[in-house]
N, CA, C and O atoms as a printed pandas DataFrame, in Angstrom:
     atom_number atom_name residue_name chain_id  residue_number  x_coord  y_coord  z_coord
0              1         N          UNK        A               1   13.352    1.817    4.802
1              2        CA          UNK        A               1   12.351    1.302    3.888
2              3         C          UNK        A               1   12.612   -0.188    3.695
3              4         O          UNK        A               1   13.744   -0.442    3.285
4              5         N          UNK        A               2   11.781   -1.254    3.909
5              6        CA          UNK        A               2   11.840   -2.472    3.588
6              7         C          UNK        A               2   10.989   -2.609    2.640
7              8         O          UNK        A               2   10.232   -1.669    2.398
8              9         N          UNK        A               3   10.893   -4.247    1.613
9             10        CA          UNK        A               3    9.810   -4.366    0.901
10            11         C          UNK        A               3    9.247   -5.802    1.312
11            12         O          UNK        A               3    9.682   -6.483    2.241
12            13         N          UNK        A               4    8.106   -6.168    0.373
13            14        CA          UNK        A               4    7.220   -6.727    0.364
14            15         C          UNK        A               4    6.951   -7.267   -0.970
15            16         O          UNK        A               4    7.061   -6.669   -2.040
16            17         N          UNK        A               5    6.469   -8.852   -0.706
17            18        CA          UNK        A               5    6.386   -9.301   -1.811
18            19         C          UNK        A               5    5.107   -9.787   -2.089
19            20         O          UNK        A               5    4.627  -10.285   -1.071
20            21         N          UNK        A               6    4.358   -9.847   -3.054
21            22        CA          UNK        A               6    3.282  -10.084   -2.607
22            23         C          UNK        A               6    2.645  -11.403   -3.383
23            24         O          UNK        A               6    2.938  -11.766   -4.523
24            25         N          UNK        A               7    2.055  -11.793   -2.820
25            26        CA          UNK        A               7    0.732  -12.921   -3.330
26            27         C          UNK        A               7   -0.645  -13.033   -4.344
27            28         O          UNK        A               7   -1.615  -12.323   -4.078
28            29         N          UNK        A               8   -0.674  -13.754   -5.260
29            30        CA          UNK        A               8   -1.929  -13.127   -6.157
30            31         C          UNK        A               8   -3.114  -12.937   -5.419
31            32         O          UNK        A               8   -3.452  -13.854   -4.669
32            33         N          UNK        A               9   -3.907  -11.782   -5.496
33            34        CA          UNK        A               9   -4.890  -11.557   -4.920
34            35         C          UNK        A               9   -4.900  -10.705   -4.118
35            36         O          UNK        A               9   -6.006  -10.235   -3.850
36            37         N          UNK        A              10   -3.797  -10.203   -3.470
37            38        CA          UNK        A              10   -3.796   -9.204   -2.409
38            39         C          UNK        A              10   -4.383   -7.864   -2.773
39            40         O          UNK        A              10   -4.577   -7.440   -3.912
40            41         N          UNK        A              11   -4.610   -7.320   -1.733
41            42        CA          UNK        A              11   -5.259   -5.815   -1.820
42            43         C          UNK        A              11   -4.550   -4.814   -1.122
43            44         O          UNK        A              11   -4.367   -4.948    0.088
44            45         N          UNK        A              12   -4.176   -3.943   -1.659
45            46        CA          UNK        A              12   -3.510   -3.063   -0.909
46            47         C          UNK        A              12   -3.664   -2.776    0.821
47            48         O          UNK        A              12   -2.826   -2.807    1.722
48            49         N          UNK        A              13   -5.666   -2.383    0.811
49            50        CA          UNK        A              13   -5.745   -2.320    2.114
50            51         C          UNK        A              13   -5.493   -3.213    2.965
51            52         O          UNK        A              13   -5.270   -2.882    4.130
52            53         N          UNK        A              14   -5.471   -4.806    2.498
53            54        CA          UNK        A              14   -4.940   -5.921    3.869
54            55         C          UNK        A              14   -3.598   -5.644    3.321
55            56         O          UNK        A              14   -3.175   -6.748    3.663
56            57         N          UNK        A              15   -2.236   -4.922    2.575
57            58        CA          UNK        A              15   -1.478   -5.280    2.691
58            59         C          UNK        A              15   -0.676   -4.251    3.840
59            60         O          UNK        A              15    0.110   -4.697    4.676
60            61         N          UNK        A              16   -0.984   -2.996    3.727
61            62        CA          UNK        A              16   -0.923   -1.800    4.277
62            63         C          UNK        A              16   -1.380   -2.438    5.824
63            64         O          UNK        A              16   -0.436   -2.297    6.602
64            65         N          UNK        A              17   -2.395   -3.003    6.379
65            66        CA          UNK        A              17   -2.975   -3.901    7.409
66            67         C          UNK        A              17   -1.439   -4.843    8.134
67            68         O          UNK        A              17   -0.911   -4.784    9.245
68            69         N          UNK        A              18   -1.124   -5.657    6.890
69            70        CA          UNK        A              18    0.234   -6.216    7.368
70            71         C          UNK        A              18    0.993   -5.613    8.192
71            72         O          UNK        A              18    1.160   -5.634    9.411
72            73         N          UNK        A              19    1.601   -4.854    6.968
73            74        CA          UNK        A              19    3.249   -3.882    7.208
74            75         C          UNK        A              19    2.731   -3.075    8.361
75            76         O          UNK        A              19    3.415   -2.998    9.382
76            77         N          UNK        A              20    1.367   -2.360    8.259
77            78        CA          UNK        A              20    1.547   -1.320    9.444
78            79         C          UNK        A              20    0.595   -1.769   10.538
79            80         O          UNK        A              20    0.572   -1.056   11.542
80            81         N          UNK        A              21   -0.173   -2.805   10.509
81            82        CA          UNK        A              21   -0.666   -2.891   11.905
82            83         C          UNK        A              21   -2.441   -1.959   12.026
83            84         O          UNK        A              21   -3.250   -2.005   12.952
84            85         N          UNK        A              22   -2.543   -1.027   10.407
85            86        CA          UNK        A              22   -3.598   -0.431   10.192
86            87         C          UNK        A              22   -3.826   -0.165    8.861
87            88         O          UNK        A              22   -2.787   -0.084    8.207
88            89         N          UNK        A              23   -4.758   -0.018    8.303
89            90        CA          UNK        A              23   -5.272    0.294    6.759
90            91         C          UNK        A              23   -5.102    1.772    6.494
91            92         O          UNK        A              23   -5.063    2.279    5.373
92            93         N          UNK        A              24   -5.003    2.428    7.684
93            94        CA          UNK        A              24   -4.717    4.292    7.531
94            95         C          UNK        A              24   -3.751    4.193    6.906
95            96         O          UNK        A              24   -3.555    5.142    6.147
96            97         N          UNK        A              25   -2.983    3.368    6.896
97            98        CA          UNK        A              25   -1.749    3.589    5.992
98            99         C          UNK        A              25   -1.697    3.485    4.767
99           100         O          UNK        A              25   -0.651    3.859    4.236
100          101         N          UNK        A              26   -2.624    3.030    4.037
101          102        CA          UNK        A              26   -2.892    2.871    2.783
102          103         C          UNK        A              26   -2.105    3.295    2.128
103          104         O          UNK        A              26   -1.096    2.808    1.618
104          105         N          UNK        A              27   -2.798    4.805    2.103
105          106        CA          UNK        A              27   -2.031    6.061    0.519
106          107         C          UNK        A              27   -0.679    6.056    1.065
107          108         O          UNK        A              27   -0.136    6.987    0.472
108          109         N          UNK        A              28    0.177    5.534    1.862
109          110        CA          UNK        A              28    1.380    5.990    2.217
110          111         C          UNK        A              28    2.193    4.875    0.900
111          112         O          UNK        A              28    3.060    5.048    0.043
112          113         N          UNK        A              29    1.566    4.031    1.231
113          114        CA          UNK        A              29    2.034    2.479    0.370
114          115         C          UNK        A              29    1.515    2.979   -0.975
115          116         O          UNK        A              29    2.452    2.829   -1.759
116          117         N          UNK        A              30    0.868    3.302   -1.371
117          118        CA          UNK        A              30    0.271    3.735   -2.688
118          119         C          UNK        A              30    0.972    4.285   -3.127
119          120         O          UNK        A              30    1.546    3.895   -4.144
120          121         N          UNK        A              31    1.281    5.667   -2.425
121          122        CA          UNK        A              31    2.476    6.611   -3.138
122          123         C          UNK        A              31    3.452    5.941   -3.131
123          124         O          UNK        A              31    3.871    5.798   -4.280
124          125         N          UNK        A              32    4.195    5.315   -2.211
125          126        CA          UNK        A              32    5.316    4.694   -2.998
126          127         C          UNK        A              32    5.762    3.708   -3.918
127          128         O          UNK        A              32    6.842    3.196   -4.211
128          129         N          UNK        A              33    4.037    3.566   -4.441
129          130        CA          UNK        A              33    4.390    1.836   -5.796
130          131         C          UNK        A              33    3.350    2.692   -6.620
131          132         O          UNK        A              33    2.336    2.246   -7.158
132          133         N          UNK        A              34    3.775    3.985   -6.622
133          134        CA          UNK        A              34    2.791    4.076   -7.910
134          135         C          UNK        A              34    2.330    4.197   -9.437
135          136         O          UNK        A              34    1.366    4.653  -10.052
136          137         N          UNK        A              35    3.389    3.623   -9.684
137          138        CA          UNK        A              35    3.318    2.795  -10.829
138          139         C          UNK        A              35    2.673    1.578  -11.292
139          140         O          UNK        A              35    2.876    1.094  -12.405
140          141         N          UNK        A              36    1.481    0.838   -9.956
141          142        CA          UNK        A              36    1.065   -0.123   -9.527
142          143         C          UNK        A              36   -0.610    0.783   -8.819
143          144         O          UNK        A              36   -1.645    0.136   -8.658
144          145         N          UNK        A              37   -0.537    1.911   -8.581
145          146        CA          UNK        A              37   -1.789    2.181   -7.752
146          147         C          UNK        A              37   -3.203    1.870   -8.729
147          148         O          UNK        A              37   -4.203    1.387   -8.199
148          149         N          UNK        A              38   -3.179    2.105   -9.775
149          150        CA          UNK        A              38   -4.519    1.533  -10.716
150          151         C          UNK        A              38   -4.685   -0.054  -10.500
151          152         O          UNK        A              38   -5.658   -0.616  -11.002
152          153         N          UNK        A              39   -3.741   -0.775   -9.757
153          154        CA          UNK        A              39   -4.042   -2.139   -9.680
154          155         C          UNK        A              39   -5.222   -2.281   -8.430
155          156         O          UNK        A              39   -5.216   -1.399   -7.571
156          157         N          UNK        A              40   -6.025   -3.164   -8.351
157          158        CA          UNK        A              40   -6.773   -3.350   -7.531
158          159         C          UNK        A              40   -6.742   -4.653   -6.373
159          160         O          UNK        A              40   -6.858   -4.811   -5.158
160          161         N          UNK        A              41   -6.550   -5.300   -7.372
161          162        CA          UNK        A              41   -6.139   -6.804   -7.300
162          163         C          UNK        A              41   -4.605   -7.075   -7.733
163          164         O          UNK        A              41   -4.351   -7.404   -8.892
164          165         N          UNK        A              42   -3.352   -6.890   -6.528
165          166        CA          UNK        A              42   -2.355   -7.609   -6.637
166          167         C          UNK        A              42   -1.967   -8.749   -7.544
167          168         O          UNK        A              42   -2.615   -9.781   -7.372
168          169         N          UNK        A              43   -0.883   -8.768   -8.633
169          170        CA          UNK        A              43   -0.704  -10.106   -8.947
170          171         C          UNK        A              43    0.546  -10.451   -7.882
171          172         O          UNK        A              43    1.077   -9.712   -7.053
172          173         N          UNK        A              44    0.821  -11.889   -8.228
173          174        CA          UNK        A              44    1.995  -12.417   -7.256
174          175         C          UNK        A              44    3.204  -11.724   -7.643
175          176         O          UNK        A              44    3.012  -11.094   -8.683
176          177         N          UNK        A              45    4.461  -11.599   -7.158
177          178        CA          UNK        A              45    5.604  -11.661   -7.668
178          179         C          UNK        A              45    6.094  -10.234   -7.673
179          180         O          UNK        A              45    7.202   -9.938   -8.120
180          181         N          UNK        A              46    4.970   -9.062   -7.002
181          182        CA          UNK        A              46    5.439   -7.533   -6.892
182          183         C          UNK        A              46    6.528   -7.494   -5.957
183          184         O          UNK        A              46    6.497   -8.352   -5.074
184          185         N          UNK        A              47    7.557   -6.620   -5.963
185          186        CA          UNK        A              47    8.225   -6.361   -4.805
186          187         C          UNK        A              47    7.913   -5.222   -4.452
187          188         O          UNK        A              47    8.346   -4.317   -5.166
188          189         N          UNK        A              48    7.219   -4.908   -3.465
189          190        CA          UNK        A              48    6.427   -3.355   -2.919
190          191         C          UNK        A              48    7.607   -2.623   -2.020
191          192         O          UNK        A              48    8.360   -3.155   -1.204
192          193         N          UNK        A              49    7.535   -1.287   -2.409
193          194        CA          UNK        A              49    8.544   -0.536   -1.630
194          195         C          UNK        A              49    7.327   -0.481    0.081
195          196         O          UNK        A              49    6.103   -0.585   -0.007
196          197         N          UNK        A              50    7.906   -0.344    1.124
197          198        CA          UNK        A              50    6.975   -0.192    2.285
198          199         C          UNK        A              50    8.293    0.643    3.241
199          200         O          UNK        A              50    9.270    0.259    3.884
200          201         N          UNK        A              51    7.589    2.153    2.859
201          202        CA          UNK        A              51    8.282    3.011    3.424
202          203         C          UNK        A              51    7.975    3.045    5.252
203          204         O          UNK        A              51    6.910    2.618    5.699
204          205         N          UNK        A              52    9.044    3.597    6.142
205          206        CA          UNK        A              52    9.037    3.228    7.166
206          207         C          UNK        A              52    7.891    4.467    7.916
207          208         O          UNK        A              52    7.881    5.493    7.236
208          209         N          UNK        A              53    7.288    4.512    8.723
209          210        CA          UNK        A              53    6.582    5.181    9.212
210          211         C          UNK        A              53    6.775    6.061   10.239
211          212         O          UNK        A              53    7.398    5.600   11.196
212          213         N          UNK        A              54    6.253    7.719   10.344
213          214        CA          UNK        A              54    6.617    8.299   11.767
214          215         C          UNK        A              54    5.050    7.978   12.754
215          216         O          UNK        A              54    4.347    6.973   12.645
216          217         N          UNK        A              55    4.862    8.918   13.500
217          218        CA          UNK        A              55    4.168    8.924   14.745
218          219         C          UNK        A              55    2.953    9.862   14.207
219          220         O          UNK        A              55    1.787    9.594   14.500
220          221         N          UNK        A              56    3.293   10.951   13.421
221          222        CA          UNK        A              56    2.121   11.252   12.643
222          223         C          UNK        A              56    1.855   10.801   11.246
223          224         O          UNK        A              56    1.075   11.481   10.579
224          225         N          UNK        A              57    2.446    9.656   10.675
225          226        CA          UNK        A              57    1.979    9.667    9.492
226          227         C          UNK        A              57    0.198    8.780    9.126
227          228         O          UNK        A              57   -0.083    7.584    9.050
228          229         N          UNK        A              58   -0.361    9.587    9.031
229          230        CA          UNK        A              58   -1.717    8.897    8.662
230          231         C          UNK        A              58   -1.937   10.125    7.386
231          232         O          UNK        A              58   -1.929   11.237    7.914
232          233         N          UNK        A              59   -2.108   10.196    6.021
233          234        CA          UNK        A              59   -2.711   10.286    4.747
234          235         C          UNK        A              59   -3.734   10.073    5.127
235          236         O          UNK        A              59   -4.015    8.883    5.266
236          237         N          UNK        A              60   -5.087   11.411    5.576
237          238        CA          UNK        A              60   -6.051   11.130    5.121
238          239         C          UNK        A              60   -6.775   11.728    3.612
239          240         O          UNK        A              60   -7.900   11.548    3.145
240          241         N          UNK        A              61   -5.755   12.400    3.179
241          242        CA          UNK        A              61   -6.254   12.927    1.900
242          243         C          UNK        A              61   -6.225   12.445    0.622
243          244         O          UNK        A              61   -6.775   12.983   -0.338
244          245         N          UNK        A              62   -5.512   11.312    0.599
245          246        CA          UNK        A              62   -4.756   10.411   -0.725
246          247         C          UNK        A              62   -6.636    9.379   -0.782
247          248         O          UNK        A              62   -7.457    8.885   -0.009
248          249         N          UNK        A              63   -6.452    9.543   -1.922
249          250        CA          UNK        A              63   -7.713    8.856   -2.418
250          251         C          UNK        A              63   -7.068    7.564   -3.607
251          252         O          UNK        A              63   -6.534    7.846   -4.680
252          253         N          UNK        A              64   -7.264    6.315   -3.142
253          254        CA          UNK        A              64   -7.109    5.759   -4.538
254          255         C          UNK        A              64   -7.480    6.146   -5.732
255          256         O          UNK        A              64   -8.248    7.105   -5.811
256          257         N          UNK        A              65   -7.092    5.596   -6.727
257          258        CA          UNK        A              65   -7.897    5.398   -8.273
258          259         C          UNK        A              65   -9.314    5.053   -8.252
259          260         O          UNK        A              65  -10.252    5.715   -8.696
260          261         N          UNK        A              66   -9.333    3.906   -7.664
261          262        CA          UNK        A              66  -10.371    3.604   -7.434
262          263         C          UNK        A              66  -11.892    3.787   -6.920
263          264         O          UNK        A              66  -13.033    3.346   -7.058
264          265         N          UNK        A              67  -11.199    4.639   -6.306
265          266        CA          UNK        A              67  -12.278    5.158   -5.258
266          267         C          UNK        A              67  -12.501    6.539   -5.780
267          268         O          UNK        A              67  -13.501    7.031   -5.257
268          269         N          UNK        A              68  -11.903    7.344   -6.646
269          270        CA          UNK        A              68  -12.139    8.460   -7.325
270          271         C          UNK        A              68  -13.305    8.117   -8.362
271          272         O          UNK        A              68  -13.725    8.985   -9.128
């Protein structure tokens, strides 16, 4: 697991985009800062857990807050 720090303004889905190279990864990153998932809009200065990934991990069932 490495982390991530982030920038004001960020969005989960370009950050998930970063770390993994795809936005499927989303809810993976979600679940692990979720104490932070009602945020929409990143402030600066988070340190995001960014758990490491297998070969099947794609969450298609994790729904943001948001999007509920």
């Amino acid at each position: 697991m490495t982390t991530y720090h982030t920038s004001a303004g960020e969005m989960w889905d370009a950050i998930a985009y970063k770390v993994y190279g795809s936005t499927a990864h989303t809810g993976k990153l979600l679940k692990a800062n979720s104490q932070y998932a009602d945020m929409y809009f990143l402030p600066a200065g988070l340190d995001l857990q960014v758990p490491d990934l297998t070969t099947t991990d794609v969450d298609k069932t994790f729904v943001p807050p948001w999007r509920r």
